[in-house]
N, C-alpha and C positions, 0 to 999 in steps of 0.2 A: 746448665745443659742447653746446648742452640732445639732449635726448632725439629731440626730430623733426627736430634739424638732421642728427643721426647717422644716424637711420634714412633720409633723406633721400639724405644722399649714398651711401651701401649701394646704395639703389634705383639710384642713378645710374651710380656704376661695376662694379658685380657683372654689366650687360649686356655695357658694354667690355670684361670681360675673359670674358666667354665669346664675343665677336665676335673678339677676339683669338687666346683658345685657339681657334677653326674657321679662322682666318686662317692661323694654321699648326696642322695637325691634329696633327702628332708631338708638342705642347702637353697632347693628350689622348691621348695613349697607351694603345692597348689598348681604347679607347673610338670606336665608329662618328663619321664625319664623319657621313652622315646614314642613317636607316632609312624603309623606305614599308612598310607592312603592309596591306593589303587582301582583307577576305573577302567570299563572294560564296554564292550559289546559283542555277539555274538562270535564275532570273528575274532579277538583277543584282548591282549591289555592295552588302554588307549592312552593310559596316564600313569604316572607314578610321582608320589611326595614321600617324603623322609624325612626322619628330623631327629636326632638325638641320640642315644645307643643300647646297643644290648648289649653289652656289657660295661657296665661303668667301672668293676673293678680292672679289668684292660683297656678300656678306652675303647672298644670295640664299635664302631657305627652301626645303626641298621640298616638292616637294607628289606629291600621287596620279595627276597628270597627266605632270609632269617626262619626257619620254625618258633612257636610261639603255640604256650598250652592258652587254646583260641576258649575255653570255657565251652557255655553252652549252645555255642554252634555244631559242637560236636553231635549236641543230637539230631540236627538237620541230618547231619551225614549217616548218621545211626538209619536213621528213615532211611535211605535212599537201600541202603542196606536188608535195611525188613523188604520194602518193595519189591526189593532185587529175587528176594527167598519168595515171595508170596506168587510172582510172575511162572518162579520154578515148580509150583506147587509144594513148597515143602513148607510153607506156612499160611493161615487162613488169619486174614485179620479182625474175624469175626467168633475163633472157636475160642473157648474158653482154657486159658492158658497152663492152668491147673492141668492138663491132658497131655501136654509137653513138659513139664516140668516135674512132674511126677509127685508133686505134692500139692497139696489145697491152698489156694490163694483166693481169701473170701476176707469182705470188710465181714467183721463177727455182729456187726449192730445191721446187716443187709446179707444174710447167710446165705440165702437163694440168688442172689443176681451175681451172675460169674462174671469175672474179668477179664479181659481181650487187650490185645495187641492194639485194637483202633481207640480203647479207652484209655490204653497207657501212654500210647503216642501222642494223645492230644490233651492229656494231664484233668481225666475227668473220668480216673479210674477209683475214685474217694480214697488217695494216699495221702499223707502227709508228711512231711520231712523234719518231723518235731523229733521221732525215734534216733536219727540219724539217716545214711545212707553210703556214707564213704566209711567206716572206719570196721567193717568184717575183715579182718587178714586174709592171705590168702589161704592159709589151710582151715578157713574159717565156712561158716556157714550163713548165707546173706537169707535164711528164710526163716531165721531165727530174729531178726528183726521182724519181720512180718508177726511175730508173736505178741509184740508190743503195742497194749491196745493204743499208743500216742501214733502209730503209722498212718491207724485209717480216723479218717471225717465220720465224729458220730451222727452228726446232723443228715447226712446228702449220702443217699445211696450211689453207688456208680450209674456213670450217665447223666446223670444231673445235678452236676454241677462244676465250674471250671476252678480249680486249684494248681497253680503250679507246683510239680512235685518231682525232685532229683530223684528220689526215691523210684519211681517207677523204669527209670532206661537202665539198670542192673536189673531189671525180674527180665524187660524185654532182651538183652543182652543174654541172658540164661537161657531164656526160649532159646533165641537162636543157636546155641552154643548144641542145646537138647537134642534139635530139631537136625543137627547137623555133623553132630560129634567133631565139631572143628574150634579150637579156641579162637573166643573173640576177636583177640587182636589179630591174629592173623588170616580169620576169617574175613573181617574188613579189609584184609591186604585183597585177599582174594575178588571181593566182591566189588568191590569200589577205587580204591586206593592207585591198585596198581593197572587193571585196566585202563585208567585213568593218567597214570607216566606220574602217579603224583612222591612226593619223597614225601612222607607222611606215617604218621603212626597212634595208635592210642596205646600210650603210655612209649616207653622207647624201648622195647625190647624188640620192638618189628620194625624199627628204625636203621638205617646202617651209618656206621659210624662219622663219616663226615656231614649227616645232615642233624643229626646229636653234637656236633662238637661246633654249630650256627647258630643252638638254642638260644632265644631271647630269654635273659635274667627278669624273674617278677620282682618288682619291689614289693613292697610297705613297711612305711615307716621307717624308710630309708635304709632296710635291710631286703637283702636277697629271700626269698622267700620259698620261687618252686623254680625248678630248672637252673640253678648255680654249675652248669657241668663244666664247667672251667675247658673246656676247648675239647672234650673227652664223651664218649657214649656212659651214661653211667651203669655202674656194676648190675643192677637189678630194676630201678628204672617203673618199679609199682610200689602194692601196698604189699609190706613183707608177711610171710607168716608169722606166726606167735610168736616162736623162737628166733625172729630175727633173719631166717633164713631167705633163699630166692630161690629156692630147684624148682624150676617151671618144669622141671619133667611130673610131676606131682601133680601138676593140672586134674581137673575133675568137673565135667562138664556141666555145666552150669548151676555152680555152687557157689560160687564169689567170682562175679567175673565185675561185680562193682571194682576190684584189683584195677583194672585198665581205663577206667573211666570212662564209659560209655553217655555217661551225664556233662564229661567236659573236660574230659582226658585226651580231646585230640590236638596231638604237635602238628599242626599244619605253616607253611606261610602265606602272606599274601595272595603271591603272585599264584602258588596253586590252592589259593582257597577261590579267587576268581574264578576258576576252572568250573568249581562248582555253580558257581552264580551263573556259568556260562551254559551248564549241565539245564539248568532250570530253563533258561530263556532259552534254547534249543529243545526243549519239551522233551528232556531225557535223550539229548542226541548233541555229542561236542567234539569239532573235531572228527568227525567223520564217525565216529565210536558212537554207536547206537546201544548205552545203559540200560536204558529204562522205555517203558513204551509211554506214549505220551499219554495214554488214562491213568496211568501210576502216577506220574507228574500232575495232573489235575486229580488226582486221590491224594494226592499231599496237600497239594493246595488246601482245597475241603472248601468253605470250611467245616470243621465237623463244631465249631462253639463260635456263637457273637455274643456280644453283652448285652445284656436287658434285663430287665428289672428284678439285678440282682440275682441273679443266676451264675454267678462267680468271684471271685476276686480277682482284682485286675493291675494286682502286682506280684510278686514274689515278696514272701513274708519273711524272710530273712535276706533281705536287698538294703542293706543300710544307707545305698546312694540315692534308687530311684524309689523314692519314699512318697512319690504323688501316686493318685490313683490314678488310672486312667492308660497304665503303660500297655496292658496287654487287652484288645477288645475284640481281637478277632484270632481263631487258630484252626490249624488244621492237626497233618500229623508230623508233629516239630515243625510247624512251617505259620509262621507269624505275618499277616496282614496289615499291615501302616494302614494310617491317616481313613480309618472306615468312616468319620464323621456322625458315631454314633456318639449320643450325647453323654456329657458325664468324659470325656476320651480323651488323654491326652498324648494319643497315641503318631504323632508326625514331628517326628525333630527334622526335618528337610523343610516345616513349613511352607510347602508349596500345594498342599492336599491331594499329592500324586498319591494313589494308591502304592505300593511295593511289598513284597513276598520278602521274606528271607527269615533270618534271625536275630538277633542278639547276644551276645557272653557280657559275664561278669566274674570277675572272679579272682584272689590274690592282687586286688591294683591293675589287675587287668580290663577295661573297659573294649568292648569290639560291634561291631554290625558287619550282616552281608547282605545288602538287599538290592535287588532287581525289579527293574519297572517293566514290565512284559508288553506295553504298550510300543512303546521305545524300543524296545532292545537292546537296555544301557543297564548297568550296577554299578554298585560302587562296594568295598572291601576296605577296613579301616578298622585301626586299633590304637590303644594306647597305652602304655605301661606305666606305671608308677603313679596309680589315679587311685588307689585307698581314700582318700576324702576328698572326691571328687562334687566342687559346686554342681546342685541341681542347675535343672534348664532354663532359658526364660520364657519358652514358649512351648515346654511338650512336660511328659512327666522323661521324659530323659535327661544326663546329664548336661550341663551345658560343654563337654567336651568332647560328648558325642553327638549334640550339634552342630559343631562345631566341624566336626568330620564329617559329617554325612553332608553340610554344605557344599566343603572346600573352601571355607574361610580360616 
């Protein structure tokens, strides 16, 4: 074979077999199915990187548009949401929640100290997520987990003490649902989503159909795992009821609206999860669209918890990736603080010791951050798919593939 018949077929099969290796991603080992990278500042997106696909079974690319179930950034957006309700007077972030909800929600070993919207949002309402939290059906009842003494912290009364807990954004989602007679998901349409121009949804029932048929495929372990809709809105698109079924006509206000994911059930992309990053650094104001007032935006902030001596845990206890302490040292209401420089912290995968606001997800192989330097007036928006065993960091308790993103390296 001469020289350009060589170089010829090279071109030819060197594509097939990187369509191959994304065909099955355990091929690449250790190595993202796909990344989105996205910077922004007040005025819009300033950058965009890409790399790999959402869907390996069609060969499909990503892009900056793609939806993708973002994990628990979702609950940033949840907040903006409570805010949005508390500005209107129809929720108090201070009243005890049991009063909307219509049934008692008390750790049983702290009977007297009630719980609040401001203790659930900043995950230092003594929950714990040993019970569960996602798997009440929908014609189920999510306060029946609350019955099980493994929910609440026997040690730490509410208030004093910081625990991360999925468990709490399904009671907050209930308030709201109580407090408003509107289902979640489409209450969030209302409140946030769509003021906002965003193609977005928790869970895909309040999604329309060609932003469901964009979805980013999750891996692990080289299988499809959430969001497989093969180019399609899927049929039901939550947690079914018992029997299997999906009648969302059947709704029943704030009973399992854990169904929608309010802990990490929002399909967002990129390019409109910036939006919100842009929402923050305009102080509830993007885009001319005035959300939120900006003491709501600095009551997100908070912080309402920093770390000291032992006053919290300062990771998430069932995180199999970020396994150092030190990830989470500062919080508000779902609104996380970098690089506080508090000791014991290993909390700045940017290492540059810029303070920045935002979040993090995890969740299915999915690895994500949205954080914003309010000094600046810059963020950045970045995800990964296919990161189930995901190398730690070398310089934060993050992974080293979300260092990796949050640099630009």
């Amino acid at each position: 074979m001469n020289t350009f018949l060589l170089r010829l077929s090279c071109l030819l099969v060197l594509p097939a077999l990187a369509s191959a290796a994304f065909a099955n991603p355990a091929a690449a080992q250790g190595e993202p199915v796909a990344t989105v990278r996205v910077t922004f500042d007040r005025n819009g997106v300033t950058g965009t990187t890409v790399s790999g696909l959402a869907d390996p079974a069609t060969g499909r690319a990503i892009s900056a548009d793609d939806p993708v179930r973002i994990a628990s950034i979702s609950k940033l957006v949840v907040s903006i949401g409570v805010m949005r309700l508390v500005e209107a007077g129809k929720l108090d972030l201070d009243a005890d929640v049991s009063d909307t909800l219509g049934y008692r929600v008390r750790n049983p070993n702290f009977p007297d100290v009630p719980v609040t919207l401001r203790l659930l949002l900043s995950h230092r309402a003594s929950l714990t997520d040993a019970a569960g939290y996602w798997q009440v059906p929908f014609d189920g009842e999510f306060k029946t987990l609350l019955d099980d003494p493994r929910a609440w912290d026997k040690e730490h009364a509410p208030g004093t003490y910081w625990r991360y807990a999925n468990i709490g954004f399904p009671i907050v989602a209930g308030v709201m649902e109580r407090a408003t007679g509107e289902r979640f998901d489409l209450l969030m349409q209302r409140l946030v989503l769509k003021p906002l121009g965003l193609h977005a949804c928790y869970g895909w029932p309040s999604c329309d159909e060609a932003t469901a048929a964009r979805a980013a495929v999750l891996y692990e372990d080289g299988k499809p795992v959430v969001d497989d809709n093969q180019g399609r809105k899927p049929a039901c698109g939550i947690t079914k009821a018992s029997d299997g079924s999906c009648d969302l006509s059947k709704w029943r206000a704030g009973t399992s609206s854990n169904v929608f994911g309010p802990q990490g059930g929002l399909r967002i992309s990129a390019n409109d999860l910036s939006k919100i990053g842009r929402l923050l650094l305009g102080e509830g104001k993007v885009d001319g669209v005035r959300l939120l007032s900006r003491k709501s935006v600095r009551t997100m902030i908070g912080p309402e918890w920093s770390y000291r001596d032992g006053n919290g845990l300062t990771l998430e206890e069932d995180d199999p990736i970020r396994t150092k302490g030190g990830f989470t040292c500062r919080y508000g209401l779902a609104v996380h603080t970098l690089a506080t420089g508090l000791p014991d912290c290993g909390d700045d995968p940017f290492g540059d010791g810029v303070q920045r606001i935002g979040h993090s997800g995890n969740a299915y192989g999915l690895l994500a951050g949205l954080w914003v330097d309010r000094k600046t007036g810059t963020g950045v928006v970045y995800f990964a798919t296919g990161m189930g065993n995901a190398a730690p960091g070398n310089r934060s308790a993050f992974s080293a593939i979300e260092e990796k993103l949050a640099q630009g390296k």
